[in-house]
Backbone bond lengths (Angstrom), bond angles and torsions (degrees), N, CA, C in turn:
res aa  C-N    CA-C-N  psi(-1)  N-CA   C-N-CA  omega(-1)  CA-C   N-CA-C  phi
1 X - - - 1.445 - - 1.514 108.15 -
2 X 1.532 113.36 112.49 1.647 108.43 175.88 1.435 115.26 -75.24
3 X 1.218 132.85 143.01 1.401 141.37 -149.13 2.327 88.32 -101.08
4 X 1.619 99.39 125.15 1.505 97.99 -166.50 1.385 95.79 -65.49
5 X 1.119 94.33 175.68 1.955 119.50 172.65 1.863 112.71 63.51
6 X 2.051 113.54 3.32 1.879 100.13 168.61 1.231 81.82 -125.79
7 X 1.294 83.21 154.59 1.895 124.01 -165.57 1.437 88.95 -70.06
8 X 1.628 124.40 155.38 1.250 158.03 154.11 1.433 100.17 -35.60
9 X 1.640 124.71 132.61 1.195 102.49 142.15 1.529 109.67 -133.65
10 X 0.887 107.80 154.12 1.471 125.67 -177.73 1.762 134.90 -104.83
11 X 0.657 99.59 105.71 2.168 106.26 -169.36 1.489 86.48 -91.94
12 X 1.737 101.15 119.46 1.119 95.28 167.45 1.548 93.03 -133.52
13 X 1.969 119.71 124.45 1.463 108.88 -178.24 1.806 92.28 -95.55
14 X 1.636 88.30 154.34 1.364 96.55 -176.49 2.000 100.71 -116.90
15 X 0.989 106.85 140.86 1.616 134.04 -155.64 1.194 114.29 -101.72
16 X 1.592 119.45 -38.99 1.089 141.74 -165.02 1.653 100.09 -64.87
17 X 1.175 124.62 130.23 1.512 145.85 -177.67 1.235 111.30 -56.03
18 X 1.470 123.55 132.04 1.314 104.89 173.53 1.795 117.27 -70.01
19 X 1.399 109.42 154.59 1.292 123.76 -151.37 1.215 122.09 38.71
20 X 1.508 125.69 41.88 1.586 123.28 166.34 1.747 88.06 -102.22
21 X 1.349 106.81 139.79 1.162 120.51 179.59 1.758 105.89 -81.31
22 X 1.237 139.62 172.48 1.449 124.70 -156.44 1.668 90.64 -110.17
23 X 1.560 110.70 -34.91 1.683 108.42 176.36 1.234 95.88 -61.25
24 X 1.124 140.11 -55.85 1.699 122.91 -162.71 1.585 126.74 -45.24
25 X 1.048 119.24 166.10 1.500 114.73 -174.68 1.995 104.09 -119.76
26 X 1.217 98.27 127.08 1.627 109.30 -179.75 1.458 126.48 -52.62
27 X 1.177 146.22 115.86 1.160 142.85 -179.85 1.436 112.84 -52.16
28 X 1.476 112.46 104.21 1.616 123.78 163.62 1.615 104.24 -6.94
29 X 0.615 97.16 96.88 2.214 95.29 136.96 1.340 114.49 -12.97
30 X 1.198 117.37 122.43 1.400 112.42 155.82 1.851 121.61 -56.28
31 X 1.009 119.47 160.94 1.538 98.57 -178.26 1.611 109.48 -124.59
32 X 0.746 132.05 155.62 1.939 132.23 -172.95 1.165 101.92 -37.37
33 X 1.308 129.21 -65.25 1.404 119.13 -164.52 1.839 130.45 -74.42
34 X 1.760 103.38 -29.68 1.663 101.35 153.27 1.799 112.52 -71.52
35 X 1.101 123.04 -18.08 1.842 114.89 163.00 1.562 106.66 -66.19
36 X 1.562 124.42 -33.02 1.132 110.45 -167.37 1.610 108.84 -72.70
37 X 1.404 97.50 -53.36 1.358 115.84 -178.40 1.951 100.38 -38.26
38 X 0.752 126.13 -35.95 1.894 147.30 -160.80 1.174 83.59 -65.90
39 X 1.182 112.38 -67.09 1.970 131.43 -154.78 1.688 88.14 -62.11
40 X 1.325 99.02 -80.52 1.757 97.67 -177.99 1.802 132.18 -38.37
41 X 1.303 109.11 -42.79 1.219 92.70 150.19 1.669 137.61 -79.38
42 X 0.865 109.10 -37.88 1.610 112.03 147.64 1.468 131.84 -6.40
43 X 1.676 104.09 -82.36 1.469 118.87 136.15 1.112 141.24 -27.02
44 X 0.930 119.05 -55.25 1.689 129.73 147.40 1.180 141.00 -32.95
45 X 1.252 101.23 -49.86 1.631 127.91 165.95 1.225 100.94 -72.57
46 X 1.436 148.95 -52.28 1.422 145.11 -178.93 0.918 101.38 -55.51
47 X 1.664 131.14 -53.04 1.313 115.06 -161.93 1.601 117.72 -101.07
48 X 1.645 123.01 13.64 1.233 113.09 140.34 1.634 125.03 -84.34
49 X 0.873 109.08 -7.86 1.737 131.23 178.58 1.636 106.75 -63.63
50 X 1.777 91.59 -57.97 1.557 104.37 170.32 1.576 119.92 -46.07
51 X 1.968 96.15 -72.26 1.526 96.50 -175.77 1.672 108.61 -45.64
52 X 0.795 109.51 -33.33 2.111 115.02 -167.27 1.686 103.76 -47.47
53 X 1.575 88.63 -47.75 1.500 90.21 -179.24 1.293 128.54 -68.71
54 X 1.665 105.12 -43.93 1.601 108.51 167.66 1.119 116.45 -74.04
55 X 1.275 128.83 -10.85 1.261 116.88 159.37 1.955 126.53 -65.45
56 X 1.322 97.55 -38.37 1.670 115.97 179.65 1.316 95.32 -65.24
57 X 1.690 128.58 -46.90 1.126 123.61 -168.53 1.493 116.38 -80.38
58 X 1.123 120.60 4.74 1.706 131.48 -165.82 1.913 80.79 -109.91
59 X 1.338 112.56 -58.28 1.599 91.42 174.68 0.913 159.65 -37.31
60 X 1.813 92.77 -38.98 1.598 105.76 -175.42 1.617 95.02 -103.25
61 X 1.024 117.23 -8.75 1.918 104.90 159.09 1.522 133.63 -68.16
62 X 1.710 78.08 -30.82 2.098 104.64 169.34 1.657 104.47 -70.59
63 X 1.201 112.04 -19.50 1.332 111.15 -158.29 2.210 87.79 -100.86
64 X 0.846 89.22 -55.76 1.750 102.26 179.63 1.650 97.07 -42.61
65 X 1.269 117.46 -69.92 1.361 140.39 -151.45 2.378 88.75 -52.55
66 X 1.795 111.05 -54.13 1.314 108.68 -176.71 1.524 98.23 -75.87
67 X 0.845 129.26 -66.39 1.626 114.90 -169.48 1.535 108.47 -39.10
68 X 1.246 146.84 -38.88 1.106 161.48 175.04 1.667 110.31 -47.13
69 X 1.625 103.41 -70.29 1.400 120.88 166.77 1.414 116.81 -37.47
70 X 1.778 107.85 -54.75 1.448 108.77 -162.94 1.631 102.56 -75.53
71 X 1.446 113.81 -31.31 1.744 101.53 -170.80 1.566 97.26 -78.89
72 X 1.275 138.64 -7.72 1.707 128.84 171.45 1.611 98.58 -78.75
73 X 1.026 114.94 -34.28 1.751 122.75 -165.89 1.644 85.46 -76.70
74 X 1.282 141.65 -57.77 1.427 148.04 -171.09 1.863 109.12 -47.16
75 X 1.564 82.63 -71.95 1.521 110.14 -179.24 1.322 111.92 -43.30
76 X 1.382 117.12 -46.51 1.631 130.03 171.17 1.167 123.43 -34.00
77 X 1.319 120.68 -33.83 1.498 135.90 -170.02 1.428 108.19 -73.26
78 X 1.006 129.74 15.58 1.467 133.58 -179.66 0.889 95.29 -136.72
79 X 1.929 100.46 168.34 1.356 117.87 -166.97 1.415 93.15 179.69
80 X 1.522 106.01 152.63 1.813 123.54 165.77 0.945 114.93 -114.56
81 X 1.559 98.50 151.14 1.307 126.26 174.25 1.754 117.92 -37.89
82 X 1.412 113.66 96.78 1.685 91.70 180.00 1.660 123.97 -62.27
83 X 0.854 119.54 -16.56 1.784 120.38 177.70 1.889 94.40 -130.32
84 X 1.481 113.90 130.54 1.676 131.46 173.60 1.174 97.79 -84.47
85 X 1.612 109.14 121.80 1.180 121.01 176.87 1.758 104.58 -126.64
86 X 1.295 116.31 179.59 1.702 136.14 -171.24 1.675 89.81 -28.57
87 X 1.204 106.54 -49.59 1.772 102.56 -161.42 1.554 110.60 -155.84
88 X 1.987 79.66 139.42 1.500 104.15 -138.00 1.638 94.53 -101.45
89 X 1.664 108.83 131.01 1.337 125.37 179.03 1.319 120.01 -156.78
90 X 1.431 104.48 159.26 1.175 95.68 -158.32 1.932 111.75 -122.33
91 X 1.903 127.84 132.42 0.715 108.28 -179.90 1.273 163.94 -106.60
92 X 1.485 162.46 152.67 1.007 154.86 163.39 1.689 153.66 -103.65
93 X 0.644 114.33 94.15 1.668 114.28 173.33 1.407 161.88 -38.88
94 X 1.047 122.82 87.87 1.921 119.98 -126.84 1.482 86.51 -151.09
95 X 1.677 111.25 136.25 1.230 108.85 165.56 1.501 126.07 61.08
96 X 0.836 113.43 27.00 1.710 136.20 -154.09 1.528 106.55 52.71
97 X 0.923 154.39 55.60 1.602 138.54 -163.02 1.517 117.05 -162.54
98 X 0.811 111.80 137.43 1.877 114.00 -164.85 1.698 76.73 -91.26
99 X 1.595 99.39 134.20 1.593 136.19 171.91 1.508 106.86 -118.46
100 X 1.594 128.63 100.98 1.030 121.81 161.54 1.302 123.22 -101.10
101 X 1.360 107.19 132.88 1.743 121.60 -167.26 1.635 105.57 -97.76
102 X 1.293 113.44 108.21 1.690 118.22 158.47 1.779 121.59 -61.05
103 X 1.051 142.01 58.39 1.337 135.35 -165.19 1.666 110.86 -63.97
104 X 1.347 112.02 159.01 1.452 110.30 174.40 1.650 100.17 -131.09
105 X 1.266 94.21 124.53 1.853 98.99 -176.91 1.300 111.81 -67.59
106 X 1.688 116.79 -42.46 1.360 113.99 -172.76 1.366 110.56 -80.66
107 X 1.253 102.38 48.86 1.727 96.00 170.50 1.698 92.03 -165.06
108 X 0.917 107.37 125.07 1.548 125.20 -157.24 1.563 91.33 -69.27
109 X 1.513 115.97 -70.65 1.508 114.81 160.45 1.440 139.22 -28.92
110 X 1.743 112.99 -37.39 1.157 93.39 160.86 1.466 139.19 -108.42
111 X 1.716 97.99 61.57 1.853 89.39 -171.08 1.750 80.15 -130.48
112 X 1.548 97.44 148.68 1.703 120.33 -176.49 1.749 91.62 -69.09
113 X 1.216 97.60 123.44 1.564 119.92 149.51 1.493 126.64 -99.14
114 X 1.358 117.66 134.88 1.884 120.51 -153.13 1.651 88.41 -68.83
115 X 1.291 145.38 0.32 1.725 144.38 168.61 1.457 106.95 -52.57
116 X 1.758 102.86 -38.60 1.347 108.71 -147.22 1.832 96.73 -85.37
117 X 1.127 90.73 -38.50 2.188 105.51 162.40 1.137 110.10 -22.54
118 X 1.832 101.12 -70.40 1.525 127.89 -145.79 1.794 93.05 -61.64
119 X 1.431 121.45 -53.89 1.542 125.37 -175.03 0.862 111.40 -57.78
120 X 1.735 127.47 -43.79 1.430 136.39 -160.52 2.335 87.68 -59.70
121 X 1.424 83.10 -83.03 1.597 92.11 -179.52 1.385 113.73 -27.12
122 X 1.381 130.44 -46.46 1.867 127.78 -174.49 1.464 89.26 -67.31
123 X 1.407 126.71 -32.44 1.681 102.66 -153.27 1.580 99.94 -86.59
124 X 0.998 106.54 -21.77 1.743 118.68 176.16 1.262 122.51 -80.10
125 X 1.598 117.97 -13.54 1.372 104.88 -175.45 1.397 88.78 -115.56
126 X 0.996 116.81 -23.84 1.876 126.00 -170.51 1.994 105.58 -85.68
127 X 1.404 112.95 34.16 1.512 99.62 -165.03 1.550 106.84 -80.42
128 X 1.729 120.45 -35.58 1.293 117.17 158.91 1.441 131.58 -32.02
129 X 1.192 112.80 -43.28 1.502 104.07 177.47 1.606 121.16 -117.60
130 X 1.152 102.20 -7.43 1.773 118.69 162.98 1.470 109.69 -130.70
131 X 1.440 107.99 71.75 1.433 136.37 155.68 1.719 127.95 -53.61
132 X 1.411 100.06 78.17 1.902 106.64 -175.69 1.505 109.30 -63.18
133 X 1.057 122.88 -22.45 1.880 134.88 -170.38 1.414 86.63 -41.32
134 X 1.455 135.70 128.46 1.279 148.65 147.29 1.173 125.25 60.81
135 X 1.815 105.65 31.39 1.181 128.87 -167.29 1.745 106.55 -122.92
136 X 1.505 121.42 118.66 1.420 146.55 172.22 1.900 106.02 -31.96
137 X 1.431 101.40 82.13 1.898 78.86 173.58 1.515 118.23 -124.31
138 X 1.335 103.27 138.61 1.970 106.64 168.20 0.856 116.27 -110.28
139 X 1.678 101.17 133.05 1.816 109.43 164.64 1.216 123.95 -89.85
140 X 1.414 132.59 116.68 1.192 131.70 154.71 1.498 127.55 -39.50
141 X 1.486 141.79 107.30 1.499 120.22 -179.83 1.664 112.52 51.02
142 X 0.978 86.74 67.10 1.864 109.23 175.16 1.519 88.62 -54.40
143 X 1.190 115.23 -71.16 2.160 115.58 -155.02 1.583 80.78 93.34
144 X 1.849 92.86 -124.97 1.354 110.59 -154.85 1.103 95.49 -85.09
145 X 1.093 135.82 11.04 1.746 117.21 -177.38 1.468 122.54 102.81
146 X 1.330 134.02 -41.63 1.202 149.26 -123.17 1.719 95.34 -84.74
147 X 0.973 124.91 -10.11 1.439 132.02 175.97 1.136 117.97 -91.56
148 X 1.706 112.62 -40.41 1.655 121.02 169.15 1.590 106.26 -65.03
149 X 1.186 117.32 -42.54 1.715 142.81 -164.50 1.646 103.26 -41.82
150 X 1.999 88.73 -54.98 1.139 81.09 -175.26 1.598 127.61 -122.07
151 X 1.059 95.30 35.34 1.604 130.81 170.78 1.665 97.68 -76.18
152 X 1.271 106.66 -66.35 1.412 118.16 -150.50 1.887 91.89 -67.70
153 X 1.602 116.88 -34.53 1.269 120.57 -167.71 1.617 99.38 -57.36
154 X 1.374 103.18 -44.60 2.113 106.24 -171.15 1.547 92.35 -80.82
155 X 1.456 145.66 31.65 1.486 129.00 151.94 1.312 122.01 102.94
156 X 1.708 96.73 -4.08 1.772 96.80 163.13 1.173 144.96 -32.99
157 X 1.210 135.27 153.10 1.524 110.82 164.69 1.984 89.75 -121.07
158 X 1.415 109.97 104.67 1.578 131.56 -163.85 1.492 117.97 -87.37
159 X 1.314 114.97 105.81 1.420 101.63 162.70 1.224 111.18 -114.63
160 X 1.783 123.24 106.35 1.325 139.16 161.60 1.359 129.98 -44.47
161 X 1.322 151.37 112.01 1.458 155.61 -163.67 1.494 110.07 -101.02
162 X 1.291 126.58 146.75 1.761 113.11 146.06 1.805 88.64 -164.06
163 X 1.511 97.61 -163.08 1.064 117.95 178.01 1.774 102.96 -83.45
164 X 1.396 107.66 156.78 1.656 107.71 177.78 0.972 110.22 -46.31
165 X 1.317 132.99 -69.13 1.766 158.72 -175.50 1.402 106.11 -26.50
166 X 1.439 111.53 -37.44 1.810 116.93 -171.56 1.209 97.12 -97.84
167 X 1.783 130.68 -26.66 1.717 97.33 -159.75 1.353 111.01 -78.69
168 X 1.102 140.62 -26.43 1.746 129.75 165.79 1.504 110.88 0.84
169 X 1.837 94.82 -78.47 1.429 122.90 -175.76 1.517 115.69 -67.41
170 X 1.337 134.22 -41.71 1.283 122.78 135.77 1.444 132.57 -14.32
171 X 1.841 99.53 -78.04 1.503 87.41 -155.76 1.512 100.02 -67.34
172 X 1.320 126.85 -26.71 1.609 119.87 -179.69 1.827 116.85 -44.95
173 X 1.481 93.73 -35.45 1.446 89.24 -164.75 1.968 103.49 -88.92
174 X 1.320 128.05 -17.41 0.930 116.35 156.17 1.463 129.88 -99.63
175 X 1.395 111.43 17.15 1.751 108.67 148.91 1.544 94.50 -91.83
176 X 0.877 152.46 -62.91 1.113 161.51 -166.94 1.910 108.87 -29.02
177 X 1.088 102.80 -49.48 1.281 110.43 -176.82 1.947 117.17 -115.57
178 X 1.168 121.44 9.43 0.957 147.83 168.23 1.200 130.54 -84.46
179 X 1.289 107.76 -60.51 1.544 129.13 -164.33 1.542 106.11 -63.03
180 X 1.661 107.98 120.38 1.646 113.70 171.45 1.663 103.21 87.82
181 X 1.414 121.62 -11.18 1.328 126.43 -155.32 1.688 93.43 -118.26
182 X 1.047 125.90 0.24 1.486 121.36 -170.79 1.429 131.51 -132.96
183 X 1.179 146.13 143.17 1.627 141.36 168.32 1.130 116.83 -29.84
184 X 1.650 95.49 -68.79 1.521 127.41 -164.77 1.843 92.59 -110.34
185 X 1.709 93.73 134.96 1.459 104.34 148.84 1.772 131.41 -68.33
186 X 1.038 133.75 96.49 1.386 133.58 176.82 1.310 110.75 -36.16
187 X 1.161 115.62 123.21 1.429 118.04 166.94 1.594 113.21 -98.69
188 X 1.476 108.62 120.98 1.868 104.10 162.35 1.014 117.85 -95.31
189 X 1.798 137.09 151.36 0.821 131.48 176.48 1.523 103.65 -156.94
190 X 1.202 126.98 170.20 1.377 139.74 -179.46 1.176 123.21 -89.25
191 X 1.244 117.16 97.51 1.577 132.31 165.39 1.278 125.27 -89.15
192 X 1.397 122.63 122.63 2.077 128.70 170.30 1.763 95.59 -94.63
193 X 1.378 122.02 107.43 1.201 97.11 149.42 1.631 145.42 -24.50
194 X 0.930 151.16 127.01 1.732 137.45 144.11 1.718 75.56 146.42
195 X 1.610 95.68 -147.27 1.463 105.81 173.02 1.503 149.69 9.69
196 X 1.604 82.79 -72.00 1.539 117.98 -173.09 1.484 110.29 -48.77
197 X 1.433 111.52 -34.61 1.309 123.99 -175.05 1.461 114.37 -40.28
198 X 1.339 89.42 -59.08 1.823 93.22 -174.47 1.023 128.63 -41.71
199 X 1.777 119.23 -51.89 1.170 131.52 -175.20 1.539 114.84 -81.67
200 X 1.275 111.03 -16.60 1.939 101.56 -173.29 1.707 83.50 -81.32
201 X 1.766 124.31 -55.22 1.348 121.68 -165.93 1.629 114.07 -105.59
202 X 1.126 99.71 88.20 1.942 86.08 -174.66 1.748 94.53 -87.07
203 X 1.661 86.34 156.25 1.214 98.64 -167.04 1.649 125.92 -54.69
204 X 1.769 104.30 -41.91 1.329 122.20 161.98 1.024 135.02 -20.66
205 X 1.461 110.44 -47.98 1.343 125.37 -162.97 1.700 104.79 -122.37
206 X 0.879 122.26 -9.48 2.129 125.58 -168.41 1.598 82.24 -134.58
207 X 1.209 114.16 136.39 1.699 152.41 165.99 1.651 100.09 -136.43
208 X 1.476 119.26 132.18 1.242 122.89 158.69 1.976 111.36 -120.61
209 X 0.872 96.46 122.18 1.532 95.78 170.53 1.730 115.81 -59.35
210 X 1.453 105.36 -32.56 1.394 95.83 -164.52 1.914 76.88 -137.68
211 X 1.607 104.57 151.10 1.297 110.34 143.41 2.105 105.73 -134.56
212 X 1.260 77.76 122.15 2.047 85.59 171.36 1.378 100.09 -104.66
213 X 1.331 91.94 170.84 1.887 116.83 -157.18 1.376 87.72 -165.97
214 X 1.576 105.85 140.79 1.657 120.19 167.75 1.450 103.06 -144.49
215 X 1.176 120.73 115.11 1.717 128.01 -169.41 1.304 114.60 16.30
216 X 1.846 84.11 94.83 1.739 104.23 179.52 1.340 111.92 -112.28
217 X 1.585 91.72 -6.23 1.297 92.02 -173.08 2.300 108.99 -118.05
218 X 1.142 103.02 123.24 1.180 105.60 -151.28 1.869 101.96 -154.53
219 X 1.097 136.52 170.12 1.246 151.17 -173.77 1.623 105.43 -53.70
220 X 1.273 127.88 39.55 1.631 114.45 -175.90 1.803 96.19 -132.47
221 X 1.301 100.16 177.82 1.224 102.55 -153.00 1.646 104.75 -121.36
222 X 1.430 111.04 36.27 1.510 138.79 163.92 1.781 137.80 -117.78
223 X 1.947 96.29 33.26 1.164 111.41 177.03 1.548 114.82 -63.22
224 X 1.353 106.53 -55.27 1.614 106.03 -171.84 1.122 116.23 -74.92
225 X 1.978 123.12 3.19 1.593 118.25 175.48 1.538 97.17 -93.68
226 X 1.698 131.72 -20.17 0.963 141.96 178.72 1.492 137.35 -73.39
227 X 1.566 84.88 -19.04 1.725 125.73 -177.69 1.647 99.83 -87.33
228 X 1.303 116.49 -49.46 1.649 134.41 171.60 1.267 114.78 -55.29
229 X 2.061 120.26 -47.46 1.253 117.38 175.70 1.207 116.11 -68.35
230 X 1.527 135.23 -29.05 0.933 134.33 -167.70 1.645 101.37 -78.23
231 X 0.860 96.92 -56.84 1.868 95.67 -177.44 1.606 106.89 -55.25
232 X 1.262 129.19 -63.15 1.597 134.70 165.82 1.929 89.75 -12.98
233 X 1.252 117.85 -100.38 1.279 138.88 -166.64 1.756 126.89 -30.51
234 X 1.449 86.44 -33.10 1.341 101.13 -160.16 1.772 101.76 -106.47
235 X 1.451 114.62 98.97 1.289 144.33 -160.59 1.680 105.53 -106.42
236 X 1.648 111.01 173.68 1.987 102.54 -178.54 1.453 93.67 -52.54
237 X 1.243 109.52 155.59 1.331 137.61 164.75 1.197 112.26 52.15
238 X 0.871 102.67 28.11 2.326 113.88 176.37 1.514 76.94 -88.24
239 X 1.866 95.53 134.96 1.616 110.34 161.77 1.889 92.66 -99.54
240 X 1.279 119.99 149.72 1.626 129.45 120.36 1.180 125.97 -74.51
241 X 1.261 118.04 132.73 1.602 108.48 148.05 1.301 107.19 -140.51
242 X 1.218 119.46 151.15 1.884 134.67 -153.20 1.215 100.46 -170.32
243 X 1.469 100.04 136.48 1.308 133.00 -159.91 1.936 102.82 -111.86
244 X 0.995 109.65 112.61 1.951 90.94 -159.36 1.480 97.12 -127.13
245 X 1.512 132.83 115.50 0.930 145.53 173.07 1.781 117.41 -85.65
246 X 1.296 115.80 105.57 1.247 128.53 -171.88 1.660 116.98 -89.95
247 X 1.748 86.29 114.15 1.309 84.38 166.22 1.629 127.89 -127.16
248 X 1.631 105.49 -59.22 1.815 106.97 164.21 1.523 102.08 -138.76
249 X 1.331 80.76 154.24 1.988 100.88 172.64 1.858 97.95 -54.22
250 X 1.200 106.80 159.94 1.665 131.25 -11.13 1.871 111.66 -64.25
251 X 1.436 121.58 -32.48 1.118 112.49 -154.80 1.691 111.57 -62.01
252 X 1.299 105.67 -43.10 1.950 97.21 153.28 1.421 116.75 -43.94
253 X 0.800 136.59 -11.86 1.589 137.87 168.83 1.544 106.17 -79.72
254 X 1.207 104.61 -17.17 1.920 103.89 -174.93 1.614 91.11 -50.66
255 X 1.047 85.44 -63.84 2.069 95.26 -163.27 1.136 98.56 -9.25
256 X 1.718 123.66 -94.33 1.248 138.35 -160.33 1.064 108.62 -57.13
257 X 1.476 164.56 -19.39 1.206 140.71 55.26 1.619 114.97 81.64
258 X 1.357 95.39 -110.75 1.536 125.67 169.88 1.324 110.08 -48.38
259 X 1.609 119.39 -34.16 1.632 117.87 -164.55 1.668 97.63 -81.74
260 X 1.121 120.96 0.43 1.167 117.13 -155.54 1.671 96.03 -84.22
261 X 1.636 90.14 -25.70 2.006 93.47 -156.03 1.335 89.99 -111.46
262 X 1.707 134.21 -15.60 1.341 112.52 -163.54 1.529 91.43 -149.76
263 X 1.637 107.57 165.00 1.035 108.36 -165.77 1.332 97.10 -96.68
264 X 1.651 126.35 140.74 1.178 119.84 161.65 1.596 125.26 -126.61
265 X 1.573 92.17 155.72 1.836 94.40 178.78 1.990 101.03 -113.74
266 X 1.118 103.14 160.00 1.465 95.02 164.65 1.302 108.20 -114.20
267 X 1.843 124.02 136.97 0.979 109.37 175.06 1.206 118.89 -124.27
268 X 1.462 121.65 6.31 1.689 125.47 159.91 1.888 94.92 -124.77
269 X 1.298 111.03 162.59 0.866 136.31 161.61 1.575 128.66 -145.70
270 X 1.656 115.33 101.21 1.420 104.37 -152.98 1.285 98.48 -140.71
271 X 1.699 116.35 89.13 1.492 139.28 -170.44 2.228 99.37 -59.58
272 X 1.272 93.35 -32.15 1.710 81.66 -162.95 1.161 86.75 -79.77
273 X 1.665 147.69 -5.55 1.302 133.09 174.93 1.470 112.85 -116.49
274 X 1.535 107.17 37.18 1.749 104.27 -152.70 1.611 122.16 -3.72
275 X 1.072 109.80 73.95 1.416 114.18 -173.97 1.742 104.63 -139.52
276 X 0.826 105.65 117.25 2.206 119.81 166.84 1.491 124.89 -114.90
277 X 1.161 112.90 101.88 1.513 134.04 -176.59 1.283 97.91 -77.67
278 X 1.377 103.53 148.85 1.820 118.16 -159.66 1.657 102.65 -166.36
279 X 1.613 102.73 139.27 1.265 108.16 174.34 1.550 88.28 -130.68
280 X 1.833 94.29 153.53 1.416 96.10 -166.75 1.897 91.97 -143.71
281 X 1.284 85.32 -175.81 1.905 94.04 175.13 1.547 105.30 169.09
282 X 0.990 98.29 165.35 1.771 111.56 -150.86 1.470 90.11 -57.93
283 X 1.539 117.59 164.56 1.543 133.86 158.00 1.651 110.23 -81.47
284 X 1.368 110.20 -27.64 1.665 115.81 -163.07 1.572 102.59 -97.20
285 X 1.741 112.48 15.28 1.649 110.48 -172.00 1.359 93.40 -133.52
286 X 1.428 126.32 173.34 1.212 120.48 128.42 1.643 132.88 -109.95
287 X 0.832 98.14 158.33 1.895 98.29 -178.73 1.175 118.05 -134.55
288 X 1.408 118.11 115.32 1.340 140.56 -168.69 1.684 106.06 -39.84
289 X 1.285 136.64 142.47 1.264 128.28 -166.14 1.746 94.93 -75.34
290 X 1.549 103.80 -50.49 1.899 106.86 178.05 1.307 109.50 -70.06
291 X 1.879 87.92 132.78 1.479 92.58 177.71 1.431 107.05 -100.72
């Protein structure tokens, strides 16, 4: 009951948004079922997002899990001496055949680096399609040999390289394990990167089918004479293959480097041994993919 003779009053709340004009018309409501639809794709999207990831993460475990395998399968290839005797070496297994390596510590060159493994193993398991049988090969920086060793074992005909200072210990260790055991006699001989190349191997007369390398590239200050031998040597249908153990710039910088003059593939990649195997061949040739 309104009491006579006071004015009306009126509460009126106003709803209207600030800056919504009052002529305008309000945007519908969403309604349950376009929210659902929202949610469901939503969901959707998370959970291809998800699988993406477990999928990436199932890769690089697939990927962890073989690199893993192959450096125990690599690593395997050695073995010690069960009883220490007068003189100390160390052994390996290649080609069915125990390879024992004499290393010399005081000579930086002649002690086995696990690079020289990684090649040995590709050239041995890879003989179907990189076939050494009666095929011309040079080693760059032999060390102990163990790359020529077992080059020469699959039918090479081997000419081993190093600095003077190392071949002593060289050539011992590949007569040593050679002799009576091979096609071809290995020849060692003394190589200087840069220059020298030309005249010990002119092109005329020396063709190599293959030149291998097992960590040549390392803290010294004979990259770009090494960069020169390789190109010198490496003629149509010359394969490389190099075994390159990564550690700090600049010599990780070789790579890009090298890609500049030759074409490369990688064909191991083995992070728990920072080590990447690579076959290469000139940019200015071509080379048949079959070897």
């Amino acid at each position: 009951m309104r009491s006579s003779g006071q004015p009306e009053i009126c509460c009126q709340i106003d709803l209207i948004p600030k800056g919504f004009k009052r002529d305008q018309q309000p945007k519908p409501a969403l309604d349950f079922h376009t929210i659902l639809k929202g949610d469901i794709l939503c969901a959707h999207l998370i959970m291809e997002s998800q699988q993406c990831e477990e999928s990436s993460k199932t890769g690089e475990e697939a990927d962890t899990a073989v690199d893993e395998e192959l450096a125990k399968a690599i690593l395997a290839r050695q073995f010690h001496p069960s009883v220490i005797g007068p003189e100390t070496w160390e052994g390996y297994i290649f080609s069915g055949l125990e390879i024992r390596i004499k290393e010399s510590t005081d000579l930086y060159g002649a002690v086995l680096w696990p690079s020289a493994l990684v090649l040995c193993h590709f050239l041995e398991t890879n003989r179907d399609k990189y076939n050494l049988m009666d095929k011309n090969v040079i080693e760059l920086g032999a060390g102990t040999g163990l790359v020529s060793i077992v080059s020469s074992l699959l039918g090479a005909k081997v000419t081993s390289t190093d600095l003077p200072d190392v071949l002593g210990n060289l050539q011992y260790n590949v007569t040593c394990n050679t002799k009576g055991r091979c096609k071809y006699v290995p020849l060692v001989t003394e190589l200087v990167w840069g220059p020298e190349v030309e005249q010990r191997f002119p092109q005329r007369t020396h063709y190599f089918d293959y030149i291998l390398a097992a960590d040549v590239v390392y803290a010294h200050p004979y990259l770009d004479q090494l960069l020169d031998t390789f190109g010198h040597l490496c003629q149509a249908n010359t394969q490389i293959l190099w075994a390159m153990r990564f550690r700090l710039d600049p010599e990780n910088s070789f790579v890009d480097r090298f890609g500049e003059r030759f074409h490369l593939e990688e064909l191991y990649d083995l992070p728990s041994l920072s080590i990447k195997l690579y076959r290469a061949w000139r940019r200015d040739k071509r080379t048949d993919d079959t070897v």
